[in-house]
C-alpha positions in Angstrom: 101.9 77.3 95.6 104.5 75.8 97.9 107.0 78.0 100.0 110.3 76.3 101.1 112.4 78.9 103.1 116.0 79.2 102.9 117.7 81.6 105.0 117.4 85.9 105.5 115.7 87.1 102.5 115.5 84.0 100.3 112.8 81.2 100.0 111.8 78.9 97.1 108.6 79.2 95.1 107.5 76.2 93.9 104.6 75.1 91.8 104.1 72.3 89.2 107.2 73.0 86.7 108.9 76.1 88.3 111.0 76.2 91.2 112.4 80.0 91.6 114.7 80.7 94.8 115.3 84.4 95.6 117.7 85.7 97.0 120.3 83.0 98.3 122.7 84.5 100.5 123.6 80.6 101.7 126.6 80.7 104.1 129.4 83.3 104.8 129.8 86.6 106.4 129.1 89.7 104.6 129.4 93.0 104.5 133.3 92.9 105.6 132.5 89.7 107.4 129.8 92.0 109.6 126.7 89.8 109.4 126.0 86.2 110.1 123.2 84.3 109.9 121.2 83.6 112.8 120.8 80.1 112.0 122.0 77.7 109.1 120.9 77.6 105.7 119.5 73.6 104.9 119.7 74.4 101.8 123.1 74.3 99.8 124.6 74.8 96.3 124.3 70.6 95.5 120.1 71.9 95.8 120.0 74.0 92.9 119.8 70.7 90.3 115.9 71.3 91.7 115.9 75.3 91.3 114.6 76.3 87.3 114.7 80.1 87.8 116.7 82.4 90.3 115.5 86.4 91.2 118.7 89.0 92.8 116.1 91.8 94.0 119.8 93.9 94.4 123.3 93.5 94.0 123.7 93.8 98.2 125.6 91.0 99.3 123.0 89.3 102.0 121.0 89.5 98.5 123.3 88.5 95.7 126.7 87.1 97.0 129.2 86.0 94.1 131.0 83.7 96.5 128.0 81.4 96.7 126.9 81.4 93.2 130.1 80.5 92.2 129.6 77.1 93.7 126.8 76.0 91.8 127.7 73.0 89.4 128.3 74.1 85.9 125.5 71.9 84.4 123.3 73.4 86.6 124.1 77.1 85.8 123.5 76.4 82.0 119.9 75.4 82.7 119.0 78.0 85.8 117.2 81.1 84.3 118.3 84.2 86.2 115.6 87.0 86.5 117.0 90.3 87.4 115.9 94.2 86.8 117.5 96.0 83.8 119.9 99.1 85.1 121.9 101.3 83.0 125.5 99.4 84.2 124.0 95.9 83.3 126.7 94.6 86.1 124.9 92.1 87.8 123.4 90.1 84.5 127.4 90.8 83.1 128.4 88.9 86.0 125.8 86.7 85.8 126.4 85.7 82.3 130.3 85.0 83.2 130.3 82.8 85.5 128.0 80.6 83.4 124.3 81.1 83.4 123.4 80.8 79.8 120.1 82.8 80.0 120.0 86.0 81.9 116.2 88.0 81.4 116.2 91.5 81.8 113.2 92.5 83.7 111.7 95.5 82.1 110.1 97.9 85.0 106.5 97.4 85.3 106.3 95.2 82.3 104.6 91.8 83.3 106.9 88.8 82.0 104.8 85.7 81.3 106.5 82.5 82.1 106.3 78.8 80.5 105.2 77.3 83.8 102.1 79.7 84.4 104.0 82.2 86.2 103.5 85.9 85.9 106.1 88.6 87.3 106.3 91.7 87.5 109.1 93.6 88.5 110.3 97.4 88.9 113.4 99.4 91.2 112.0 101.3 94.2 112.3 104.7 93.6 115.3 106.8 94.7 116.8 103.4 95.5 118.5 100.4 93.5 116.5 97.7 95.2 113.7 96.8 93.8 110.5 94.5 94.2 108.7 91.1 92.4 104.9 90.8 92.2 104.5 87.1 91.6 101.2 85.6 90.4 100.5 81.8 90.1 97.3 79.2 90.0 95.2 82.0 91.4 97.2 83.5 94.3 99.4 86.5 94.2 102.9 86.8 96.1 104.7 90.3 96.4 108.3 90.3 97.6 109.4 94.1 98.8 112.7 92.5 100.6 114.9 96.1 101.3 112.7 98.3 99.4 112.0 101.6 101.9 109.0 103.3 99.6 109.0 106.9 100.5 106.1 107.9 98.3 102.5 106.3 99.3 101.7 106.4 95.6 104.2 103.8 95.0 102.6 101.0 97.3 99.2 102.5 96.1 100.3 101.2 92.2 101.9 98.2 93.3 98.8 97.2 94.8 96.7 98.2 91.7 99.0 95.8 89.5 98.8 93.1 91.8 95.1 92.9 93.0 94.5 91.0 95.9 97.4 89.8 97.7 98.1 86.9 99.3 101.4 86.8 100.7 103.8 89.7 101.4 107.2 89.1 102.6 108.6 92.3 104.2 111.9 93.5 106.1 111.1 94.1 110.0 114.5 95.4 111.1 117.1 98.5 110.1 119.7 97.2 108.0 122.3 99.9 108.1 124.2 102.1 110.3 121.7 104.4 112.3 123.7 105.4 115.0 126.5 105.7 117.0 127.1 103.4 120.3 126.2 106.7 122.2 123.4 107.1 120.4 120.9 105.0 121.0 118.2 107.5 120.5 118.6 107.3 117.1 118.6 103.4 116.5 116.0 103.2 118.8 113.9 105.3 116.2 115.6 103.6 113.6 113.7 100.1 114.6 110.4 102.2 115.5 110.6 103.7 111.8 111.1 99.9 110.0 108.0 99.2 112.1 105.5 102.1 110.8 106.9 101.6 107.6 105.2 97.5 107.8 102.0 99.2 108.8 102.1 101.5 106.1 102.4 98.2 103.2 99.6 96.3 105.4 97.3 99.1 105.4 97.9 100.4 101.4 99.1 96.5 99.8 96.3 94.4 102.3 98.1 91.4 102.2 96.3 88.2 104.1 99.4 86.8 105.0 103.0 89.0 105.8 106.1 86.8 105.9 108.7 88.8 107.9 112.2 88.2 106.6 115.2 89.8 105.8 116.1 90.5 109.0 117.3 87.2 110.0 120.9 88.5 110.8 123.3 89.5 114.0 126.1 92.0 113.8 128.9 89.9 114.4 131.7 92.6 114.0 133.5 94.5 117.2 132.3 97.5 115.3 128.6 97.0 114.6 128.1 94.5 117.6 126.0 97.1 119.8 123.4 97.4 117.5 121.9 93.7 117.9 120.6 95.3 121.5 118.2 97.7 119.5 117.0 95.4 116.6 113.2 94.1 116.4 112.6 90.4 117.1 110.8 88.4 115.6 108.5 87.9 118.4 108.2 92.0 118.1 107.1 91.9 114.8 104.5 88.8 115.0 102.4 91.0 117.6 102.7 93.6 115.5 101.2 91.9 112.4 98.6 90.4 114.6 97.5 93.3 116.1 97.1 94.7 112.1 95.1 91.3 111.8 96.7 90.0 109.2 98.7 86.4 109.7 102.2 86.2 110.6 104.5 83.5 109.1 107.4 82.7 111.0 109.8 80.2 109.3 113.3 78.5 110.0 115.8 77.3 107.3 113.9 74.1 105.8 110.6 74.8 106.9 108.0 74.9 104.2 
């Protein structure tokens, strides 16, 4: 199992057969032109006549951005298998189905899906919340993506780790990615950052991954509005001791780095 990141919460999974990207958020601002990228994406909408299967985890825009899948070549949307979790609106496989992908698959919650390549998922929404999570299992290792998902309930992580078994890889969020405070409030962001930070050592400790990708973070507030809050947001270099001193491995990637 190969892992080709992309940019903020999205990275390619490849294996013989199957190449899934999650995620792609490629280029532009979002969130009323709020966030940026903190570096470039590589990879760009010619790339997906290599991509077989594409996963939204949520309909946020730094997670599922219409502006960017609208690029993607016709031919190659007709091919692309889009996973995505069933809700009660069906908006996002709606859209999905519009703008060209012939097959959308409903992901049934906590229903493994086997796939043609080998691939097992397994996919449910985060309760109280609309994001929602991918177990991914392949050629022996096991890959769980929690992306946004803010799990309130230990009980939650405690069955996700059941249905999974040993994990390999967990790719996690390290920093807030919301409003938690105003500029004369920096008490509350402060614990804000502190909060996303228990919140890792809660997954390591119940999920016992052996390697934690930190990602979805990979953004600065680039509006006059929200600019004060890139003083308070964890690093990188914050979160890598962090997993270290949990002693589990950090992976630290850049856009194109596999």
């Amino acid at each position: 199992m190969n892992i080709h990141w992309v940019n903020h919460a999205s990275f390619i999974t490849e294996l013989p057969g199957f190449r899934m990207i999650s995620d792609p958020w490629l280029e532009g601002r979002v969130f009323n032109r709020s966030w940026a990228h903190l570096l470039p994406t590589q990879f760009s909408s010619k790339d997906y006549k290599n991509i077989n299967y594409i996963w939204f985890s949520h309909e946020h825009p730094d997670h599922f951005f219409p502006p960017n899948l609208q690029k993607i070549e016709a031919q190659e949307k007709a091919r692309i298998q889009v996973l995505y979790q069933k809700t009660k609106d069906d908006k996002v496989s709606q859209y999905c189905r519009k703008v060209g992908f012939a097959r959308v698959i409903d992901l049934l919650p906590w229903q493994p899906l086997s796939l043609p390549e080998g691939v097992e998922v397994l996919n449910a929404k985060v309760l109280n919340d609309t994001d929602s999570w991918m177990v991914l299992k392949a050629s022996g290792k096991t890959l769980v993506n929690v992306n946004d998902c803010v799990f309130k309930d230990d009980r939650e992580l405690e069955r996700i780790a059941q249905a999974a078994g040993p994990i390999d890889v967990l790719f996690t969020q390290f920093s807030f990615a919301s409003w938690v405070g105003n500029p004369d409030d920096p008490t509350s962001i402060t614990r804000a950052a502190q909060e996303k930070f228990e919140e890792i050592r809660r997954q390591v400790r119940l999920l016992k991954p052996q390697y934690v990708v930190p990602f979805a973070s990979y953004v600065w507030f680039c509006h006059r509005d929200n600019f004060f809050m890139n003083a308070y947001a964890n690093t990188v270099q914050q979160v890598v001791e962090l997993l270290r001193s949990l002693d589990v491995v950090p992976i630290v990637l850049a856009p194109g780095d596999t």
